[in-house]
N, C-alpha and C positions, 0 to 999 in steps of 0.2 A: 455395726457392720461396716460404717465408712473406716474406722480407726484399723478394723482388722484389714480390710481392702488397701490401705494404705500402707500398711506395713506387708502385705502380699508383691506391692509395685514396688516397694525398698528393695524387698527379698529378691526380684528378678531382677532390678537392676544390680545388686549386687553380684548373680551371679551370672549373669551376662557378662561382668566385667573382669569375673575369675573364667571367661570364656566359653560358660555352658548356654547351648541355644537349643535345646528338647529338654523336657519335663518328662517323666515318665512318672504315671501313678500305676500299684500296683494293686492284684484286690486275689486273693487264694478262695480257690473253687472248691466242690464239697469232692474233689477227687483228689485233692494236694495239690493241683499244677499251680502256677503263677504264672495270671494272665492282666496282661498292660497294655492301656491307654499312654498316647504323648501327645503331649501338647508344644509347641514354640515358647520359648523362656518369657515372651511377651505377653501369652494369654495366661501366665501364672494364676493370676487373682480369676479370673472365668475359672479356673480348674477347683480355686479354694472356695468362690461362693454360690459357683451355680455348678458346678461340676458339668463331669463327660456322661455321655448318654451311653447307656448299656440295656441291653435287653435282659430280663428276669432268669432267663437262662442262663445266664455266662455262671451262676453258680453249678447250676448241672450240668455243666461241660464235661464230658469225659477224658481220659486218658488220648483218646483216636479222636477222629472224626464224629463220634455219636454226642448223644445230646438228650438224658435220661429228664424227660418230661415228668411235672405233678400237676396233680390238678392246680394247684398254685403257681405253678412254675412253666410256663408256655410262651406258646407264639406272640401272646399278644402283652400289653403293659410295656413300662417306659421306668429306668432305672438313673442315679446318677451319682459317679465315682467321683465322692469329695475328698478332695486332696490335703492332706494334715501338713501343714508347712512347715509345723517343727521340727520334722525329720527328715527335712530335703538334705541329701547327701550327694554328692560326684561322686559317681560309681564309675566313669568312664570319660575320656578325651571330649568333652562336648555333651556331658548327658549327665541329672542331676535325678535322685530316682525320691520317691516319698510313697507310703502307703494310704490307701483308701480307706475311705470309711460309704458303705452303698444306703444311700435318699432312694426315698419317695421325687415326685417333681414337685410335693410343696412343702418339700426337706425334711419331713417326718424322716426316720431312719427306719430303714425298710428291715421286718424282723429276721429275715434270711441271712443277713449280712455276718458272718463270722466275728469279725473284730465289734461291732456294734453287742453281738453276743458275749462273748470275751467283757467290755468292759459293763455290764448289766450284770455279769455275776459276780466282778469285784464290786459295783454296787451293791450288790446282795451282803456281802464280806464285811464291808466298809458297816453298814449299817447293823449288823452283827456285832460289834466291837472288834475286827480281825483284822491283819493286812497281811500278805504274803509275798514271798520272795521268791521267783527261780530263775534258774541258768539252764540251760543245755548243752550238750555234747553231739555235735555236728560229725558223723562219720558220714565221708565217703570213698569211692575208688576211681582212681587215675585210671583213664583209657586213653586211647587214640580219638582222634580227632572226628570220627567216622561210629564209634561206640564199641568199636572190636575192643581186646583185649591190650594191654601193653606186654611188649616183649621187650626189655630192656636189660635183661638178668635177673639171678635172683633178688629175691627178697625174704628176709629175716623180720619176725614180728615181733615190732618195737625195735629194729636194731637201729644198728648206727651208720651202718653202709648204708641203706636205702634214704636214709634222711639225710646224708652227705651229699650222696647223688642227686636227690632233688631240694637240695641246697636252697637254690635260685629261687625255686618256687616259695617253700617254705617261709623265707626273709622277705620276697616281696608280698605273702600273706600277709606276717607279722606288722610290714610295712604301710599296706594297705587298709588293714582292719585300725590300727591307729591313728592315720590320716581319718577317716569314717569316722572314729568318735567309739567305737565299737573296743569295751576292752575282753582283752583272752586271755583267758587264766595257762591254759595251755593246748600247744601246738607239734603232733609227734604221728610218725609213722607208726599204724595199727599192727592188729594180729593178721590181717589178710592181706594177701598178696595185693600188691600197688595200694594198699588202705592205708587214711590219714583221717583224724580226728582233733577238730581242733573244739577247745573247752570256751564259752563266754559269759564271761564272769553274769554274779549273781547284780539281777534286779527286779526291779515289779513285774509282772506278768505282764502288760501291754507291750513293757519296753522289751521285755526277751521277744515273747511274738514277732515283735518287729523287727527285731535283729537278726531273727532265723532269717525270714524273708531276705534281707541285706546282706546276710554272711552269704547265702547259696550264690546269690547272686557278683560277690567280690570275688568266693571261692572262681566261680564260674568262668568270671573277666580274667582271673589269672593264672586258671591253667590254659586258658586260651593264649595267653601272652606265653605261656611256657610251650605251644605246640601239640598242650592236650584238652583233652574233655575230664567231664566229670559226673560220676554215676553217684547221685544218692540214694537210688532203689532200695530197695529193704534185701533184695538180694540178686545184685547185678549178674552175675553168672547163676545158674543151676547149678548144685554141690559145690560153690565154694561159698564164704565167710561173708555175715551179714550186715548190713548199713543198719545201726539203731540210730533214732534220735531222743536221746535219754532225757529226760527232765528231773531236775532236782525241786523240790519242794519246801519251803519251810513256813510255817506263819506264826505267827503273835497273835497276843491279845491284849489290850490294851498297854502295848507298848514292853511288855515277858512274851520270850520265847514258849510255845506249846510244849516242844520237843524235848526239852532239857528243863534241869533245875526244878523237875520235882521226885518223887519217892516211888513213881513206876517205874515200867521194866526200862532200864538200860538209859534213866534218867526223866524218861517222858512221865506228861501229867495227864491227867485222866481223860483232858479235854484232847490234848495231842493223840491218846489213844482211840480214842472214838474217832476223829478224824481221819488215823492210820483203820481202822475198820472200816467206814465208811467207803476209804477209794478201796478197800480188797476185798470188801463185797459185792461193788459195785464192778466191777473189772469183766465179770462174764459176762456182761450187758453193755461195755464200753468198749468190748474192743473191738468188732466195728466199725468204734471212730479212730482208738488208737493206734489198731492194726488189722485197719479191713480191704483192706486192697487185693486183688487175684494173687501178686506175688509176697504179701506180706506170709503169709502160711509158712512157705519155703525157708525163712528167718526162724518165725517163732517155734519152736523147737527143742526139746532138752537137749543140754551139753550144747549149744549153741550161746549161752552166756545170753539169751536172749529175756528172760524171763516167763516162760510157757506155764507156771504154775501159780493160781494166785493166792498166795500166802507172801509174807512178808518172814525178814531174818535182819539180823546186824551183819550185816558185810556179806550179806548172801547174794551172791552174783547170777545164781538158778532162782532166786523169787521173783516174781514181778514188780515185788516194792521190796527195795533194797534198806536197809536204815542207817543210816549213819551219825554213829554217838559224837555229841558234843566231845572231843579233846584238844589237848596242846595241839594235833594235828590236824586238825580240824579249823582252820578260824574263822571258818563262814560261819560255826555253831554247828547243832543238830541239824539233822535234813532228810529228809526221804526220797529216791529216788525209783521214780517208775519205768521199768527196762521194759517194757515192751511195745513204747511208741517209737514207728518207726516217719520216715521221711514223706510215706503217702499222708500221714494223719495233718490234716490242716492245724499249722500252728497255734490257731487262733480258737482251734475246739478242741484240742487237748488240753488247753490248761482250764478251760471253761469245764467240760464235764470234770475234769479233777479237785479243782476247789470246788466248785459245787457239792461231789459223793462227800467230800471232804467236811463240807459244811453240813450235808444232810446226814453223815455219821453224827455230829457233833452234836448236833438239835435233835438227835435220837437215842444221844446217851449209847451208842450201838457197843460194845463189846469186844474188845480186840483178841482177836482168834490166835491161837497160839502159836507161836515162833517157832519160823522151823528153819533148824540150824544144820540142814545136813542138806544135801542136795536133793528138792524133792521129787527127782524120777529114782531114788535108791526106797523111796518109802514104800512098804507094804503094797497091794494093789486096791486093796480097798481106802484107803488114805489118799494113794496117788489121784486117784481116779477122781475122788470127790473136789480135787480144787485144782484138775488140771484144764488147761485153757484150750478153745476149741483147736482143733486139727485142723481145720478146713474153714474156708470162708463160708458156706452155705451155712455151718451150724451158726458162725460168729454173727451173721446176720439176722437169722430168723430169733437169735437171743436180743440182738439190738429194736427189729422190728415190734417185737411184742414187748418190748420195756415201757413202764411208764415210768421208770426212774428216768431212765434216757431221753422219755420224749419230755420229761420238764425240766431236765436238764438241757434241753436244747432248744427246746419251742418246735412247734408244729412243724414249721417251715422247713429249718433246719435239718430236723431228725426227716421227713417224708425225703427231702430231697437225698442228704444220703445214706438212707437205705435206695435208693433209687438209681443213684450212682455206681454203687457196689453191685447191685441186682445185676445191672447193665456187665458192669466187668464178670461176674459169675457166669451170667447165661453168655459171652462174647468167649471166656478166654477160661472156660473152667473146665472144659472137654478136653484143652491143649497139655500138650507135654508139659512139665517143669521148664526144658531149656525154652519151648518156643513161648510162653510165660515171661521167664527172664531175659528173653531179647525184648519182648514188644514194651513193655515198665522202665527198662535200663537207662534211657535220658529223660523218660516223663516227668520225672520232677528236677532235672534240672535249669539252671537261671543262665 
């Protein structure tokens, strides 16, 4: 403890002396929001080994003003936001940001804590013989400073006028996210009006988590330096084009790819496919967490490239798990990607329930259901029907609610608080119109 205390006091004089005088740790609620503690660059080492005091609730914080109580999760009890110092970054003129991990007060890690969750199921992994990789794709849309809409002229999806125009921004992203330490595969105006989605390269599951946290929050600082805002909502306007937050997938086993390099379909090995069964079974009970928010619904969608159906395909852009064959074009390898997490799902329990179904396919030998290569709202209706993903938040919940795949995938605490949180946005905002929905969501998860 003194060795690590001591190199705590390096680390703030160091960055004292690069100018930064606030700390800011950050810690994702079971709503998506990102909610921070700061400290003075002085009380660094206080933040890494006694941490900041939070109440049991900051995880059930909602969207508004509410505060969806569990029996575990109330008024009373004492929490404490410890600061990882490996990732302290200058995100800002005077401000150094690092992610939390949520104590007990006699340091146990308190089981609520997302990221403490997160990395107990790469222990789970680890001790499996498995390790896994992902990246994300961060969409969101450029507003006004205010959350209105931008009126700047058109815009062309994926063109090359709108990404000229917002030039400035674009470069000082590039610029930005490289300074950070944070690498991006790629950075390009979307299919939706004022839409941009920037790609960040592939790594361990703790270190994407954490980088989502950091990108929204660079994203954030820089369209504020450009004169605007930024919506990650899952669907910042009513009837227009939706914010995903995609994750890519891949894992090994003892050091061989799953996905590739053996005699199943489309490369994958038996173990890869049990795995790919395991998350598309598990999906009707997962989203939820993936995409349980009042406004997520309005996203996931056919013909919104959202993935509303849970079946998996090679390059199927309408499935929930997208797959992607080891090629020349490829040189991350094989990967699977799950289209239908969006920006409310806590970064830090999307990729936990995902390796987890991942893992509990695998240890169940589960069966991979068969690929469907055509867009699945063209199939039959008894076909569509059977592996279409809910409508509506109330069904997504009451399927998460009564999961016990869910609930040990997440632990008690976890899983009670958000179905609790969702409950809360259902009974709050589930009467409302679409548009008055996509107004009250549209900066809640922004940094």
């Amino acid at each position: 403890m003194a060795a690590s205390l001591e190199a705590a006091q390096e680390t703030a004089h160091a960055l004292a002396a690069r100018g930064v005088e606030l700390i800011l740790g950050t810690a994702v609620d079971y709503s998506g929001v990102t909610r921070s503690k700061g400290v003075p660059v002085s009380r660094l080492d206080a933040f890494v080994s006694s941490g900041m005091g939070a109440s049991p609730s900051w995880v059930v914080f909602c969207i508004d003003f509410g505060i969806a109580f569990t029996p575990s999760l109330g008024v009373t009890g004492d929490l404490r936001l410890r600061l990882d110092p490996h990732r302290l970054t200058v995100v800002d003129d005077g401000i150094a940001w690092a992610p939390t991990t949520l104590h007990f007060q006699d340091g146990s890690i308190f089981p609520g804590c997302p990221r403490a969750r997160l990395v107990k199921t790469l222990d789970r992994l680890d001790a499996a013989g498995f390790s896994a990789v992902t990246g994300t794709e961060l969409e969101f849309v450029l507003v006004a400073p205010d959350g209105s809409a931008l009126d700047d002229g058109p815009w062309n999806g994926y063109g090359i006028r709108p990404a000229l125009r917002h030039g400035s921004l674009l470069t000082d992203l590039a610029r930005t996210f490289e300074a950070a330490g944070v690498a991006v595969e790629q950075i390009h105006t979307e299919y939706g009006s004022h839409q941009v989605e920037i790609s960040l390269a592939p790594a361990d599951p703790l270190t994407t988590a954490d980088n989502t946290v950091l990108a929204r929050i660079l994203i954030g600082r820089a369209a504020e330096r450009a004169g605007m805002g930024v919506s990650f909502s899952p669907t910042p306007f009513a009837g227009g084009v939706g914010n995903g937050a995609h994750l890519h997938l891949s894992l090994e086993r003892d050091g061989q790819p799953v996905f590739s390099g053996a005699a199943g379909p489309h490369g994958m090995s038996t173990t890869g496919a049990a795995a790919i069964a395991g998350i598309v079974g598990a999906l009707p009970d997962l989203q939820g967490v993936l995409a349980g928010s009042a406004v997520s619904a309005l996203r996931l969608q056919p013909g919104h490239w959202a993935g509303a159906f849970a079946c998996w395909g090679l390059e199927n852009r309408e499935a929930a798990v997208r797959f992607i064959e080891a090629t020349p074009s490829s040189p991350g390898g094989a990967n699977v990607e799950v289209k239908i997490i969006d920006a409310s799902a806590n970064p830090y329990l999307a990729p936990t329930v995902l390796l987890g179904a991942a893992l509990d396919g695998i240890e169940a030998d589960q069966e991979l259901p068969p690929e469907i290569s055509v867009d699945p709202a063209t199939l039959p209706d008894a076909e569509k029907g059977a592996i279409a993903l809910a409508a509506e938040q109330a069904t997504a919940l009451d399927r998460l609610e009564h999961s016990a795949r869910a609930k040990s995938l997440l632990g008690d605490d976890i899983h009670a608080g958000v179905v609790a949180v969702r409950r809360y946005e259902q009974s709050t905002y589930g009467a409302e119109t679409p548009g008055f929905v996509a107004d009250a969501f549209r900066l809640a998860f922004s940094c």
